[in-house]
C-alpha angles and dihedrals in degrees: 000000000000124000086250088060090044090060106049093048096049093047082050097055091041082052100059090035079060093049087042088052098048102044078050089062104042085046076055097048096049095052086053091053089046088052099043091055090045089059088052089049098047089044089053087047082048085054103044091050089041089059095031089061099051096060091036078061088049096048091055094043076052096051092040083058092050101044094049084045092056094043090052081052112122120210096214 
C-alpha cells in the first residue's frame, strides 16, 4: 500500500466517523426535543388534575351541604 492509498483510506474513515457523528447528534437532538414536548405534555396533564380535583373538592363540599341540609330538614 502506497501513502497515497493510506490516505484515502484513512480521509474516508475519518469521513464516515464524521456521518456517523453527525446522524449521532441529530438522533440526539430529536429525542430533546421529544423530551422537551413530553414535559410540556406531562406539565398541561399536572394542570388539568390540578384543576379536576379541586372541583371535584368543591362538589363534595356541595354534596356534604346538601346532605346535612337535608338531614336538618323537618317533615311539619
Amino acid at each position: 500500500m502506497d501513502i497515497d492509498e493510506k490516505n484515502r483510506i484513512e480521509t474516508k474513515k475519518i469521513r464516515d466517523l464524521q456521518e456517523s457523528f453527525n446522524n449521532s447528534l441529530r438522533i440526539l437532538e430529536s429525542h430533546i426535543a421529544e423530551s422537551i414536548t413530553n414535559k410540556e405534555k406531562l406539565d398541561s396533564i399536572k394542570k388539568d388534575l390540578k384543576e379536576a380535583n379541586e372541583k371535584f373538592i368543591e362538589a363534595e363540599r356541595f354534596l356534604d351541604d346538601l346532605k346535612v341540609n337535608i338531614e336538618n330538614i323537618t317533615i311539619e
